[in-house]
Steps between C-alpha positions, in 0.01 A plus 500: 500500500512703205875621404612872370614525148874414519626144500827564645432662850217594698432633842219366741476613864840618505703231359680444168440221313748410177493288216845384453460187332839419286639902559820374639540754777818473712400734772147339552684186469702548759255664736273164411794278686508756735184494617460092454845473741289722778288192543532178669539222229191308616314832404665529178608145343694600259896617507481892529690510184239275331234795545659757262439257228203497257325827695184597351316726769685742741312700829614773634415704817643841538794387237629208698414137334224323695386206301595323185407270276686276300378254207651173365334344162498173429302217406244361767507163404149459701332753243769438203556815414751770550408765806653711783519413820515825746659500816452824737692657759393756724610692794288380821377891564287442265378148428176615647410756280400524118841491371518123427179547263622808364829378401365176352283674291805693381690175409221378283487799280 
């Protein structure tokens, strides 16, 4: 999938998708344990407030927050060296569409 020019947000198929990596943004913070507390903690593993940490990719769907990503570096002692580990979050609507991809694609830019 080829991306449009601009790093910071593109549209595909209707949705927004964000870099945010390290922009410190209270309201998409807040909307990130928002939307983390809407789901069942088996679904989401972490504490909602744990999700509005380290963001890197944000999806959005007709301006309301969809799916995130957030990213935590550190050293994979396995590979021994320094990496981030991604963890994703999305709403169930649409864990059967191309948002997933889309989004992850978006938090490795």
């Amino acid at each position: 999938m080829a991306w449009p020019v601009s790093a910071q947000s593109e549209v595909i198929a209707g949705v927004e998708y964000r870099n945010v990596w390290q922009q410190q943004d209270r309201a998409l913070a807040h909307d990130a344990t928002a939307l983390a507390r809407a789901l069942p903690q088996r679904e989401r593993r972490l504490e909602p407030e744990q999700w509005a940490g380290n963001l890197c990719a944000a999806a959005f769907k007709d301006g309301k927050l969809i799916a995130i990503i957030r990213a935590e570096v550190r050293s994979s002692n396995r590979l021994r060296v320094k990496m981030a580990f991604l963890q994703a979050l999305i709403i169930p609507a649409f864990r059967n569409s191309a948002v997933m991809a889309d989004i992850t694609t978006k938090a490795h830019e």
